[in-house]
N, C-alpha and C positions, 0 to 999 in steps of 0.2 A: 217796939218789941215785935218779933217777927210772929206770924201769925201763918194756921195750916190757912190754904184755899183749894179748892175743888177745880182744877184744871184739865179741862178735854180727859173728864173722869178719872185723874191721878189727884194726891194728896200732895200738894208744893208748900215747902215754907218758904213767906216771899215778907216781903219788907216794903215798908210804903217809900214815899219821895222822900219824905220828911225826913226815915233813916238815912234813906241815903246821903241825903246832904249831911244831915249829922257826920257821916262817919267819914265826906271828904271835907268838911271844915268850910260847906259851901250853903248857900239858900238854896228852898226849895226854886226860887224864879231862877235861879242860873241854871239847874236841871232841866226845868221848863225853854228857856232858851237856847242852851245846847242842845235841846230835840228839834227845837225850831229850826236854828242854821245847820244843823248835818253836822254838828260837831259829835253828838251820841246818835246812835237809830234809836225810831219811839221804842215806850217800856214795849218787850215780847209779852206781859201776863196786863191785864186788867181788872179790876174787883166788878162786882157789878153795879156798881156806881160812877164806874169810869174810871177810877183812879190806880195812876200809873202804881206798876208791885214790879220789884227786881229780885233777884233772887240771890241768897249769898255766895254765889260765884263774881256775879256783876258788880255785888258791892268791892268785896274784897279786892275784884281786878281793877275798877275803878280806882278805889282808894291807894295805891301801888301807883298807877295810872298817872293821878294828879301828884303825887308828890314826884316820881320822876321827870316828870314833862309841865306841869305849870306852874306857873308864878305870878303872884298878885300885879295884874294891870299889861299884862303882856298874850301877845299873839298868841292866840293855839296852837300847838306846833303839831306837825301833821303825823306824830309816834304819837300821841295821843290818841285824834281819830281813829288811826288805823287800829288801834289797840281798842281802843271801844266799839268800833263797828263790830270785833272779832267775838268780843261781849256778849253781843246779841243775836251770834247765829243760833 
């Protein structure tokens, strides 16, 4: 459930990993690995515990994202990256 946090003194509701994966039908480690290899850019928001928060634009584009462009056990295909890097300006 998405939650306010205090962001460079604005109010954001942001979404932890967890939602995220939830809402693409993924774990939170492939999230975690897709930041690792440059498939996503890291989360733009942190809590102050370190933990990655998206916001529901990135979910939503995300979620759109992985059903047009992936498939269980198959290459990244590079309308994906560019589509999430565009995510996270």
């Amino acid at each position: 459930m998405a939650k306010d946090y205090v962001i460079d003194g604005e109010v954001k509701l942001l979404y932890t990993i967890g939602e995220l994966a939830r809402a693409i039908d993924k774990q939170p480690v492939t999230i975690r690995k897709w930041e690792e290899k440059g498939v996503i850019p890291p989360a733009k928001y942190r809590d102050g515990s370190n933990r990655r928060l998206y916001s529901a634009e990135q979910i939503s584009g995300l979620r759109e994202l992985t059903k047009q462009h992936i498939k269980q056990g198959t290459k990244t295909p590079d309308e994906f990256i560019n589509g999430a890097k565009a995510l996270f300006l």
